[in-house]
C-alpha positions as CSV (number, residue, x, y, z in Angstrom):
1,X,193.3,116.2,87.9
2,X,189.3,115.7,88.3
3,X,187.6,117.3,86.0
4,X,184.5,119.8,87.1
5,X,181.7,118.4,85.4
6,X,182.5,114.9,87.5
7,X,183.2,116.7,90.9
8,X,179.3,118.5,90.6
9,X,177.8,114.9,89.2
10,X,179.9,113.1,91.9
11,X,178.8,116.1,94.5
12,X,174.9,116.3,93.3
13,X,174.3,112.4,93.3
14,X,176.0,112.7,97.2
15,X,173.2,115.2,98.1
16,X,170.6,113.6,96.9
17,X,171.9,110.8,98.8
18,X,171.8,112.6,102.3
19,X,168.7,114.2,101.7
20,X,167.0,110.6,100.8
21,X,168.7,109.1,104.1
22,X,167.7,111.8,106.3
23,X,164.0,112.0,105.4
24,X,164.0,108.4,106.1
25,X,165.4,108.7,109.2
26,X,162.9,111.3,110.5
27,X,159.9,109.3,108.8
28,X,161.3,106.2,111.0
29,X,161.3,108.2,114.3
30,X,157.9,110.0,113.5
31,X,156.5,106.7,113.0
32,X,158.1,105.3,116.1
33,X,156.6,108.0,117.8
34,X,153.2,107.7,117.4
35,X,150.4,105.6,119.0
36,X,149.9,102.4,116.8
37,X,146.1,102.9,117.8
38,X,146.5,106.4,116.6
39,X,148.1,105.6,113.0
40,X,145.4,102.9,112.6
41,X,142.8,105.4,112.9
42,X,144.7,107.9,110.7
43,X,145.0,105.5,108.1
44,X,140.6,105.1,108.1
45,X,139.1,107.1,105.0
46,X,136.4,107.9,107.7
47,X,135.0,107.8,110.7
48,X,132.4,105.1,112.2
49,X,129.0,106.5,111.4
50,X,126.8,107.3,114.5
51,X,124.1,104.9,115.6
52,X,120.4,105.6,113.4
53,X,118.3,107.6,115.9
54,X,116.0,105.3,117.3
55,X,112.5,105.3,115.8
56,X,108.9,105.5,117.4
57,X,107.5,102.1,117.1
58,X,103.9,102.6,116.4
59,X,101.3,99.5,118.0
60,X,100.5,97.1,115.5
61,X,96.6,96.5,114.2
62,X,94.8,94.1,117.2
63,X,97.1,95.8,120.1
64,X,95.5,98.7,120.8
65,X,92.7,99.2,122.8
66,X,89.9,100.0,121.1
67,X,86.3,99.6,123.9
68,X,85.2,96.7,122.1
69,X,85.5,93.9,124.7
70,X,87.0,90.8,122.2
71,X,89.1,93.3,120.5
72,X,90.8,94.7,123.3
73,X,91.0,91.0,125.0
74,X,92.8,90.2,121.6
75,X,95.0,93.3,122.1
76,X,96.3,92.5,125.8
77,X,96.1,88.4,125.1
78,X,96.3,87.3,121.9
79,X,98.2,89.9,119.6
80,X,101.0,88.2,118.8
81,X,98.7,85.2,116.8
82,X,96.5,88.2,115.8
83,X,98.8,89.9,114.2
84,X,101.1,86.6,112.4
85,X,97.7,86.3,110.9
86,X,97.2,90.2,109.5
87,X,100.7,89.4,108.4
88,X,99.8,86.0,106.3
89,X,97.4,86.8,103.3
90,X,95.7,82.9,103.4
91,X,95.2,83.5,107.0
92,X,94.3,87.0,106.7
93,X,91.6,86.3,104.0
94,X,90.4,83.5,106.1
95,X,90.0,85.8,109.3
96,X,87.6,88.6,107.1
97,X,85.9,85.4,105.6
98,X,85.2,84.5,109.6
99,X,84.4,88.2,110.6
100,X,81.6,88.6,107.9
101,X,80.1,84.7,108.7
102,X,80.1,85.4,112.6
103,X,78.4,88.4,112.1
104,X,75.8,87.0,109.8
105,X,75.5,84.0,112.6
106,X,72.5,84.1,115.2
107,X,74.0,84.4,118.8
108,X,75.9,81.6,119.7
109,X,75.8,80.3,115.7
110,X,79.4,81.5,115.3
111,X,80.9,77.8,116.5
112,X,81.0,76.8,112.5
113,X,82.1,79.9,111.3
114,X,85.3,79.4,113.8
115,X,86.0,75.5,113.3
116,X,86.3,76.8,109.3
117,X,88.6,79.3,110.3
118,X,90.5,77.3,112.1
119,X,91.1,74.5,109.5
120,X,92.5,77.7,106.9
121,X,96.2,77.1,108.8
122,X,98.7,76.7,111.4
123,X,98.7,80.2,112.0
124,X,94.6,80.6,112.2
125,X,94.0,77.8,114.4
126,X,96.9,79.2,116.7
127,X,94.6,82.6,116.7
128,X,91.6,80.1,117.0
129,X,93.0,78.7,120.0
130,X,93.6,82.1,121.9
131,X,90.6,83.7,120.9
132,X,88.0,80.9,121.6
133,X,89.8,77.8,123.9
134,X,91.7,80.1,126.6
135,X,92.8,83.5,127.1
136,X,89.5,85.5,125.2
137,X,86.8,82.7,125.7
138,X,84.3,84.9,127.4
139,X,85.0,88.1,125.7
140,X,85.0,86.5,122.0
141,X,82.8,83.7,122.2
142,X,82.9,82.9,118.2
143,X,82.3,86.5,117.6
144,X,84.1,88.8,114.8
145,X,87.9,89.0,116.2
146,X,88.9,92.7,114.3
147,X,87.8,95.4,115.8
148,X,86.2,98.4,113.9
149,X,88.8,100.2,113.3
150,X,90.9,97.1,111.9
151,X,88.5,96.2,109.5
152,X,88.0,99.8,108.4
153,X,91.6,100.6,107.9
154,X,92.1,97.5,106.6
155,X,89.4,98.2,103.5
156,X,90.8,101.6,103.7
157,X,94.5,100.4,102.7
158,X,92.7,97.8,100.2
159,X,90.1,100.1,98.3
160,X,91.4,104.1,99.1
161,X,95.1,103.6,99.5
162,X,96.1,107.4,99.0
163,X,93.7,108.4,101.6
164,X,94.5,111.1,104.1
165,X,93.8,111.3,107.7
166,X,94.1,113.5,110.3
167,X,96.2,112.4,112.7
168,X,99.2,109.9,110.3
169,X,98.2,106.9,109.9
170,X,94.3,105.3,109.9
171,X,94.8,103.5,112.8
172,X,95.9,106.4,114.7
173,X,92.8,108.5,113.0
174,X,90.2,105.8,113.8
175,X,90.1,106.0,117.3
176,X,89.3,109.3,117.5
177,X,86.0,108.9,115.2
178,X,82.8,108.9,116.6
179,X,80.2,106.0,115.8
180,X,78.5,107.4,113.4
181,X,81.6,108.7,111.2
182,X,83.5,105.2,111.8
183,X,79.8,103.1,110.5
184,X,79.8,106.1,106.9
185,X,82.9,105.5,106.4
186,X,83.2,102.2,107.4
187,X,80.1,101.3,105.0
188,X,81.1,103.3,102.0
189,X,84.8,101.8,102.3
190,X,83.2,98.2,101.6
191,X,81.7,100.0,98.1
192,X,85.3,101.5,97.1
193,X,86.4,98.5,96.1
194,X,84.3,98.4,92.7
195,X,83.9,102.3,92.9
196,X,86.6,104.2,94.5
197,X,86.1,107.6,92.4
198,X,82.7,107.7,93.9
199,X,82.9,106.1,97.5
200,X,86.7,106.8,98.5
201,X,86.1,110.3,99.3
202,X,82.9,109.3,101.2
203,X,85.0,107.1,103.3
204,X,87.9,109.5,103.6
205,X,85.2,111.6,105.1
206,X,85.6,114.3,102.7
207,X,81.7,114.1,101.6
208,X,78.6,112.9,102.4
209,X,80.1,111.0,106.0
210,X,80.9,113.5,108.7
């Protein structure tokens, strides 16, 4: 005679049995069932994030037009050399070193200034060689290679670097100044370096320059 309690054990553990077979056999045909693309993507925590949004490239310093004849022949001609030389500091010191020395030179007395900027680097005489021996010979002619606005917003970022302008950035701002606020600002800039409480606002145009 079996006794109870071994019939229910026996019957229990034969349960669990067939319960444990038949979920495996319904996971087997769920999985047979489905696109393997499909589980693959399942099995990702998440999906591919979308591409960044594209953003507005803004023209780089020496590329934009700006009425001054060697500027702008920079900005259609040479602005690739232009601008590896904003981007090099020994070059770029060498280039406002050049600006101030060309226009200090008589007409036509620029020649020295430029053979000394060209001997600063490989990158400077590459700028040199755009600027004076082909593509902006007549426009340049060993004068000062920034234009106004470069060399303003270039002291700007130096000497005022919180400044605010009207329209985002200074070089988007400076074309839109007239002569007359471009030369104050421009000349009150070049004192901010030693005095910036006192000649940064005049520069921002907050003050005395219009």
């Amino acid at each position: 005679m079996v006794r109870p309690g071994i019939f229910l054990r026996g019957a229990a553990s034969f349960t669990v049995l067939s319960l444990a077979a038949g979920c495996s056999l319904v996971w087997d045909i769920e999985r047979a069932d489905l696109d393997p693309a499909t589980v693959n993507a399942g099995d990702a925590s998440t999906e591919a994030p979308a591409a960044d949004a594209k953003q507005e490239v803004k023209p780089a310093p020496g590329c934009t037009a700006s009425g001054e004849a060697c500027a702008d022949c920079i900005a259609s001609s040479c602005c690739e050399p232009y601008n590896s030389c904003l981007e090099d500091s020994a070059c770029n010191a060498a280039l406002v070193t050049y600006d101030l020395c060309a226009a200090a030179a008589p007409d036509g007395g620029g020649s020295t200034c430029a053979e000394t900027f060209g001997t600063a680097s490989a990158i400077a005489q590459s700028l040199v060689q755009c600027a004076f021996l082909s593509k902006c010979s007549s426009e340049c002619s060993y004068k000062r290679l920034r234009s106004s606005c470069d060399e303003y917003c270039a002291c700007m970022q130096s000497s005022c670097p919180g400044a605010a302008f009207t329209q985002g950035t200074c070089l988007e701002s400076c074309p839109l100044l007239s002569t007359v606020q471009l030369d104050c600002r421009a000349y009150h800039c070049q004192f901010a370096a030693s005095d910036p409480g006192t000649h940064c606002p005049h520069a921002e145009g907050l003050k005395v320059c219009p």
